[in-house]
N, C-alpha and C positions, 0 to 999 in steps of 0.2 A: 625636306627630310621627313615630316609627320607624314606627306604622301604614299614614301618610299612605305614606310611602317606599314602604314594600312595598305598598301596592296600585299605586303608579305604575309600581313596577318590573312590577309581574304585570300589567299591561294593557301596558307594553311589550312583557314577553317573549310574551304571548299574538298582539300585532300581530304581533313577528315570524315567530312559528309558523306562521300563517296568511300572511303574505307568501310561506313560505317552501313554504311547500304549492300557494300560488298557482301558483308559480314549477316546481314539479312537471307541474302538469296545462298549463302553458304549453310546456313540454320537450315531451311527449306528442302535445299538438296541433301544433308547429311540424315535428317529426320530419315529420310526414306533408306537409309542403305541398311541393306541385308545382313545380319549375322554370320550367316556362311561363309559369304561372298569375302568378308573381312576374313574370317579364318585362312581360306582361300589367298588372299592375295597376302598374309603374312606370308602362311608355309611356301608358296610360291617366292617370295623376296630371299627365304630363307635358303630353297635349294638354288636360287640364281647366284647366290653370296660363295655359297660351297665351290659350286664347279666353275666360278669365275677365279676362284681364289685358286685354287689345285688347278687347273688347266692353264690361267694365265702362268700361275710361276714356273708349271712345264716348260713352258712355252718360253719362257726368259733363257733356265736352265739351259734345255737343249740347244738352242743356237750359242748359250754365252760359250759353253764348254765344246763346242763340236765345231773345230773349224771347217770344217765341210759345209756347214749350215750361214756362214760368214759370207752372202754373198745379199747383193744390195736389195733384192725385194725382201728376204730375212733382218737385214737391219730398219727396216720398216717397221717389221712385222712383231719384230722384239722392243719399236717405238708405241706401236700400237699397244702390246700387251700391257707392257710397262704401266700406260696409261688406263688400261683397262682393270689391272690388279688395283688398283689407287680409286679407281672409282667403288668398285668392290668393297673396300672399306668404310667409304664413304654410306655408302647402303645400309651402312649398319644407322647411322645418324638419323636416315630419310627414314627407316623401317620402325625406331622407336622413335620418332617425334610423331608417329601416329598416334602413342599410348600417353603422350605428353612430357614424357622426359628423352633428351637431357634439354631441350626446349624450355621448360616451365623453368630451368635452373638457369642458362646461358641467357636465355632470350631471342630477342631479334635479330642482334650481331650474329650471333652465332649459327641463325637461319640462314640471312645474308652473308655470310661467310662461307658455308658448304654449298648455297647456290652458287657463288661465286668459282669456289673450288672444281667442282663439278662441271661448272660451266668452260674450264678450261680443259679440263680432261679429256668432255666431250666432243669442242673445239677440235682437241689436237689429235683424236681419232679419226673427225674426218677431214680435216685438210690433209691428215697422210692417204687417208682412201687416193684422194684428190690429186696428188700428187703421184702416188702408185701410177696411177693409171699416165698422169706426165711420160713418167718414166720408163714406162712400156710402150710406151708410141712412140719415143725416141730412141730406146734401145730396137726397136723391129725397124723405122724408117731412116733413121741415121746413126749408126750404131757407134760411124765413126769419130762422133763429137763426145762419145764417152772414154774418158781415158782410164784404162783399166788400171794405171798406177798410184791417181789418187782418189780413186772412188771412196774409200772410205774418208775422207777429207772434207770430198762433195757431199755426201748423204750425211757427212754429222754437220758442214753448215747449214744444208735445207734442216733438218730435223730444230737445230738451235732456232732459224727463223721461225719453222709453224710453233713451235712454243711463245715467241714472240707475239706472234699474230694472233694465236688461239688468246693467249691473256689479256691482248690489247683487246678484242674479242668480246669477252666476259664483260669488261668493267663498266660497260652501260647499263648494262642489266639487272646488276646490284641495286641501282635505284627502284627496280620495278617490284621487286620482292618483300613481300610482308610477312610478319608472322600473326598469324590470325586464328586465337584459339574460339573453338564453335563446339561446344556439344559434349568438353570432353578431349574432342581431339585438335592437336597442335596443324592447322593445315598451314606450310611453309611455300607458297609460290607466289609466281607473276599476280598482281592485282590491276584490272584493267585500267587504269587510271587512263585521261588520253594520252601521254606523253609515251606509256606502255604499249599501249596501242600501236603508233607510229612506231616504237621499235619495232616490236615482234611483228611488223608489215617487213620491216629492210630488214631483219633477222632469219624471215622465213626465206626471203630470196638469195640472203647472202648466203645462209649458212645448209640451204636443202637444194633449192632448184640450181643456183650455178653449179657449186660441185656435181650435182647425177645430170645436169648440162655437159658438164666438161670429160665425166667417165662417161657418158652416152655416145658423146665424139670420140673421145680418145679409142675407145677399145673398136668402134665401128670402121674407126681407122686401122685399126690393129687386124682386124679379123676380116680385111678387107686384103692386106698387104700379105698377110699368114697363108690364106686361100690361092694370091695369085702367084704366092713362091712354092706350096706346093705344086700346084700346077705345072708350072715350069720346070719341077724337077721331074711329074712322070713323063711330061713330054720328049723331057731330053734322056730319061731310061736310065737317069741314075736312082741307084739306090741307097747312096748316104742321103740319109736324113735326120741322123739320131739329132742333131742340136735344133732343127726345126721341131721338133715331138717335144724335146724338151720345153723348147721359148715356148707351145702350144700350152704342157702340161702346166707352166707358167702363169700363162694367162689365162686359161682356167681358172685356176686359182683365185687370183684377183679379179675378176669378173664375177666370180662367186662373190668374195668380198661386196664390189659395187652393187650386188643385188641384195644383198643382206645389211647394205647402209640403206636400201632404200625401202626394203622391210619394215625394217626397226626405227626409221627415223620419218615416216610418213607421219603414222597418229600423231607427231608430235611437232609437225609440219602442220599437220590439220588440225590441232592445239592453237598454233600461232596463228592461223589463219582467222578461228575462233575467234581470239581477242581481239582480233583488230579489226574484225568488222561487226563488234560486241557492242549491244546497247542495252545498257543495263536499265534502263526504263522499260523496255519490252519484255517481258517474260515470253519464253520461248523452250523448247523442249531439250536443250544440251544446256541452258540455265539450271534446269529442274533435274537435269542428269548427271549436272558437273562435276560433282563427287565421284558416279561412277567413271566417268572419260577421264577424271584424271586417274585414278588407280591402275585403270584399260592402259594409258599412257604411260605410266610408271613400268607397269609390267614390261610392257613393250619394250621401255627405253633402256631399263637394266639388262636388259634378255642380251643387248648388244655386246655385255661384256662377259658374253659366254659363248660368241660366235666366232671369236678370233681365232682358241684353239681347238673348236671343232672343223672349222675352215681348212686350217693346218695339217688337221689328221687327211683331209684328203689326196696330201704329198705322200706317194713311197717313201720319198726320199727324208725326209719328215719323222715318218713312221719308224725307219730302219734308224734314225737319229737316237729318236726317243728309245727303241730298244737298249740299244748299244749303251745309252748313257744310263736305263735302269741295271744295265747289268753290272756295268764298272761303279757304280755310285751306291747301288743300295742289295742291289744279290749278292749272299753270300756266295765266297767260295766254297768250290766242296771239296773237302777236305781227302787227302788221298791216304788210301789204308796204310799204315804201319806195315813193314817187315819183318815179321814175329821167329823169324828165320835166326 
């Protein structure tokens, strides 16, 4: 029993050595950051929070009210926003625990709880990419395994599971997150501990490389099968093709998508890469930088929940949505002149 004790105590005191060393090379890299740069990446957090806010709820709005817009890549895409709007708020958390509040009040919990939060959000944005792309390699190469009468059935159980998955997801990584005030400011992330380490190694492959694996194959398959159906259609001299333009204009779309998850979620892939082959005994130049890559990484990783409804705007179909519903919802009518007769 007194064994059990003292090995508890000695991985505690060993955590906090390392906390506490963390929190040295954090001094080091914050000493050096720029005044501007910090202006910079607030006003930058601030207009990502605007047009994530007003574009994502667009974006809800328009498919919720337009059943034209009710069709299964849109019930995605209104899973994605959703998800996207929700993180958006959360920003407001990560952009003032730079200044120290509401940090300095909540604390740690309250670090670990919006990493958490966040962690599933971000989760469940891209296992839908992930899935997207499922979905259009199976609507282009067996289209007949989709039944057009319970699709909506099928796409709210997947959507119930990646929430699933995205949360189950998250909750390892709650242990890896400190709050570690340095300078002034509240810095809220991953602390390489080794146990962090070995996550963010199975983290980066679970949650980056297989998914832009699996959209790399799906859509290759996709733009493989697309190319050889037009084909055959000039061959055989017809000229219906409007639903093959559409599936096209389609997947477009979500191909866009899959490059703009791999955009926005690289640095942060090259983040996780970072810590787990991080030795904190070595001083080294992204030690001495860490401040600024993680901001670089921040920016980055927010920017993603501003790319759903500029994606969107790429649809006509989308576009003529969004009119119609500014018209009925928020343009007045104009009023028709009186007969003074």
């Amino acid at each position: 029993m007194k064994s059990d004790i003292t090995v508890a105590n000695a991985i505690g005191n060993s955590s906090d050595t390392f906390i506490e060393k963390w929190k040295e090379i954090l001094e080091v890299s914050i000493s050096g950051r720029v005044a501007w740069f910090q202006v910079f990446f607030n006003t930058t957090l601030v207009m990502i929070f605007v047009a994530g806010v007003c574009g994502n709820l667009l974006t809800c709005l328009v498919i919720y009210y337009n059943k034209n817009m009710h069709t299964v890549t849109n019930y995605y895409l209104f899973n994605m926003a959703v998800s996207d709007l929700l993180v958006a708020f959360a920003l407001l958390i990560d952009l003032n625990g730079y200044t120290g509040y509401p940090y300095d009040v909540y604390g740690d919990q309250l670090c670990k709880l919006n990493f958490f939060l966040v962690g599933i959000l971000w989760n469940n944005s891209i296992l839908t990419i992930s899935v997207l792309a499922v979905e259009r390699f199976i609507a282009v190469w067996h289209p007949l395994l989709l039944d057009k009468e319970l699709e909506w059935r099928r796409v709210m159980r997947i959507i119930f599971f990646i929430w699933v998955i995205a949360f189950i997801e998250a909750i390892p990584e709650v242990f890896t997150v400190n709050l570690l005030k340095v300078r002034g400011s509240s810095v809220c992330f991953i602390v390489p501990t080794p146990f962090a380490k070995q996550l963010n190694g199975i983290l980066g492959l679970v949650s980056f490389v297989i998914p832009l694996g699996i959209n790399i194959l799906m859509y290759t398959m996709v733009a493989f099968k697309v190319n050889a159906t037009q084909t055959s259609y000039n061959h055989s001299g017809s000229q219906v093709f409007n639903r093959g333009n559409s599936s096209k204009k389609v997947n477009k779309l979500v191909m866009a998508l899959t490059v703009s998850f791999m955009v926005c979620w690289m640095p942060f892939f090259a983040m996780r890469i970072m810590i787990y082959t991080l030795d904190v005994g070595r001083p080294s130049w992204y030690l001495r930088n860490w401040d600024l890559l993680l901001m670089l990484m921040t920016i980055n990783c927010w920017f993603s929940t501003v790319l759903n409804p500029l994606l969107s705007l790429m649809s006509v179909k989308f576009r003529n949505a969004l009119k119609a519903f500014w018209n009925t919802k928020f343009k007045r009518p104009q009023l028709k002149p009186r007969n003074t007769s």
